[in-house]
C-alpha positions in Angstrom: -70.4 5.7 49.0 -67.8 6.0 51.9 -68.3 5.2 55.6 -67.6 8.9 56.3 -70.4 10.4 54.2 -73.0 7.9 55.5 -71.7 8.5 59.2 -71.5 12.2 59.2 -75.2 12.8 58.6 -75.9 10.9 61.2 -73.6 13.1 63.5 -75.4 16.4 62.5 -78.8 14.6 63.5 -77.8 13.7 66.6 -76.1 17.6 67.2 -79.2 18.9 66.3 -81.2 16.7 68.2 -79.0 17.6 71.3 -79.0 21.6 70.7 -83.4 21.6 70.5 -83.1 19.6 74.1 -81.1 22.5 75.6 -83.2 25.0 73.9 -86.2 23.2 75.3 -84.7 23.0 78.7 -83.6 26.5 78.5 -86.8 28.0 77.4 -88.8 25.5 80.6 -86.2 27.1 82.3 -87.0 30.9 81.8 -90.6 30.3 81.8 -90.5 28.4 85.0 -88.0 31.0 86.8 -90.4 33.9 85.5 -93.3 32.9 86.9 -91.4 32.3 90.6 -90.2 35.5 90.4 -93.6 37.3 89.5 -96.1 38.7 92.4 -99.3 35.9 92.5 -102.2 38.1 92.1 -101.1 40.7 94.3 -100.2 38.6 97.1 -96.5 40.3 97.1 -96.3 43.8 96.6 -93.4 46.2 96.6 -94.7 47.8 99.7 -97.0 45.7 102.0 -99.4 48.2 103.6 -99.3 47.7 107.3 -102.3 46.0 108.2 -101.3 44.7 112.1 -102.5 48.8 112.7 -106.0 48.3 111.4 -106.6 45.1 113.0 -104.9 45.5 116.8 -108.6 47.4 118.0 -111.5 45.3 117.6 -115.0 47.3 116.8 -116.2 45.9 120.3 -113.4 47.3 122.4 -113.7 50.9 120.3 -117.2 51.5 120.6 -119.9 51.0 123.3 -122.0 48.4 123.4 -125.4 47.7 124.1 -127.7 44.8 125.2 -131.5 44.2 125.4 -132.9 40.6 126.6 -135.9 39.9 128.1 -135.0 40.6 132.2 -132.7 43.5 131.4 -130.9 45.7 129.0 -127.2 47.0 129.1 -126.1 50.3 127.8 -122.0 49.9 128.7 -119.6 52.3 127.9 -116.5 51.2 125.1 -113.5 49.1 126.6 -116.1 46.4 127.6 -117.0 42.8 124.5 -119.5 40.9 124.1 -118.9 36.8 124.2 -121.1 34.3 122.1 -123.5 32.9 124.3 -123.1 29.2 125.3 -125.2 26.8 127.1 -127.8 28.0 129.5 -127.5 25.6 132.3 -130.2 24.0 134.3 -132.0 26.1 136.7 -130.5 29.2 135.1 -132.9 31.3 132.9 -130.2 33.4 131.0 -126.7 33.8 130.4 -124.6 36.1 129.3 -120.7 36.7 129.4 -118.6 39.9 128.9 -115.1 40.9 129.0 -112.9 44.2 130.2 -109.5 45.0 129.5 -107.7 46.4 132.8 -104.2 47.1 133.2 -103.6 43.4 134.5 -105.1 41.5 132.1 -109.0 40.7 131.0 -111.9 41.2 133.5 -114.4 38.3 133.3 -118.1 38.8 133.5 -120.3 36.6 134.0 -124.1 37.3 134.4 -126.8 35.0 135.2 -130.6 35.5 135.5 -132.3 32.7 138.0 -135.8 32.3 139.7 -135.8 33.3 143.4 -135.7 29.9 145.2 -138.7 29.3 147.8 -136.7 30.4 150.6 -135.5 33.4 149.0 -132.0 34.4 148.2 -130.7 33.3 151.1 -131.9 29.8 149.6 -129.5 30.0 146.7 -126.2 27.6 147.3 -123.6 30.3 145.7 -125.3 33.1 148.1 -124.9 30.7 151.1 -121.6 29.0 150.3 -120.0 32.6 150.3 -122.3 33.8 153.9 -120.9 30.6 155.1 -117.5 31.6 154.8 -117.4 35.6 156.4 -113.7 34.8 157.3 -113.1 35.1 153.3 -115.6 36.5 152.0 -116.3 40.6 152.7 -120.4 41.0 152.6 -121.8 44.6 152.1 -124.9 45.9 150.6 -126.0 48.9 148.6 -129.0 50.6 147.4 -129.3 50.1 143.7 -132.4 52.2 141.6 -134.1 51.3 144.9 -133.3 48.0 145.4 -130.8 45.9 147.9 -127.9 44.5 146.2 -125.5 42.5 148.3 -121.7 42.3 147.4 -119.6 39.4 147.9 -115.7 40.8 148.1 -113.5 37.6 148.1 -110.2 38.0 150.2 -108.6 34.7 148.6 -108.9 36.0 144.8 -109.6 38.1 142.5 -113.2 37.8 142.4 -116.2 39.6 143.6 -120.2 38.8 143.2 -123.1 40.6 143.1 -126.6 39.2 144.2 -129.4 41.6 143.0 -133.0 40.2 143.8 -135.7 41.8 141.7 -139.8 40.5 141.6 -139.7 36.7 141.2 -135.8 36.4 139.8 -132.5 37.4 140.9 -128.9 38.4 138.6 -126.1 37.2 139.6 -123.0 39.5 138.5 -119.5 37.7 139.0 -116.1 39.8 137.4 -112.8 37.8 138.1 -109.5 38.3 136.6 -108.5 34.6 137.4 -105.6 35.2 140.4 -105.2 33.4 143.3 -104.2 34.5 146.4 -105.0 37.8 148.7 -105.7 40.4 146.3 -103.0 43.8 146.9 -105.8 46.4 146.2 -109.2 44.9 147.8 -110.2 44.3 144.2 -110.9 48.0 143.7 -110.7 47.0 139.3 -113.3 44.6 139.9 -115.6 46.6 142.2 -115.6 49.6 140.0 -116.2 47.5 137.2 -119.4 46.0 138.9 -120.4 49.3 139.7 -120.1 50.5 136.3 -122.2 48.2 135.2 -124.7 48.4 138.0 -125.5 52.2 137.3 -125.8 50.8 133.5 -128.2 48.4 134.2 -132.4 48.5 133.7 -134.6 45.8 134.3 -137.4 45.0 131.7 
């Protein structure tokens, strides 16, 4: 037997060996570049739907809202959210915190429910920090469902704060929009925010 008939075998073998690897590689290949190019479960779509629309307006700004506790109940009208409550803090018998969009931002509410000290309201450290200060801070009271509620109108910010006394307790009602400095419209947002909510307001 020659060297040539023992050797070419061999060289078909090793041809054939070589073309399966490429077919192999070719076909991972293929498989791998189809599943790339195919949509995941409908994650990719020809024509994504836009969503941003559906989701820009939250239920809470849409519609109005309305609140029941056990000192007082809130019918409000839409444009106003409700926040999770957090900790009540000591000396405070309820919390709750709201939010408004105005045309300069969000309106923070804060409302807070507290015993009537001994010596009344005038006994309460927020109520006398702010009488303490009449240079700053504009006091002025009005007649709500038949009861005095005085308003604190800061000069230095954009914040204003309501003090309504009622049987043994009191509400605080603070809105602020966070801004330093002399406020260019008297806080007119914030007061007829307050007053919206003070006309929406029943005590249990």
């Amino acid at each position: 037997m020659s060297q040539e008939a023992v050797v070419t075998p061999r060289k078909h073998r090793r041809r054939r060996a070589t073309l399966i690897g490429i077919g192999v590689l070719l076909l991972v290949a293929l498989i791998i570049a189809a599943k790339l190019n195919a949509p995941s479960h409908g994650t990719i779509v020809a024509h994504p739907q836009p969503i941003a629309k559906k989701t820009v307006t939250t239920p809470q700004a849409s519609q109005p809202i309305s609140q029941s506790n056990s000192y007082y109940s809130l019918s409000l009208p839409a444009g106003f959210n409700a926040l999770g409550g957090g900790v009540t803090p000591s000396g405070v018998l309820y919390t709750q915190s709201l939010t408004k969009n105005i045309s300069l931002g969000h309106l923070v509410i804060a409302i807070a429910i507290k015993p009537t000290p001994d010596g009344g309201l005038t006994s309460d450290s927020s109520y006398k920090l702010r009488t303490s200060q009449p240079a700053r801070f504009h006091m002025s009271t009005q007649s709500v469902q038949g009861e005095s509620v005085t308003i604190a109108n800061d000069s230095e910010s954009s914040a204003v704060v309501a003090f309504w006394p009622h049987a043994s307790t009191f509400a605080t009602i603070s809105l602020t929009l966070g801004f330093e400095g002399p406020p260019a419209d008297n806080n007119s947002d914030e007061l007829a925010t307050l007053q919206t909510i003070m006309n929406a307001w029943q005590w249990q």
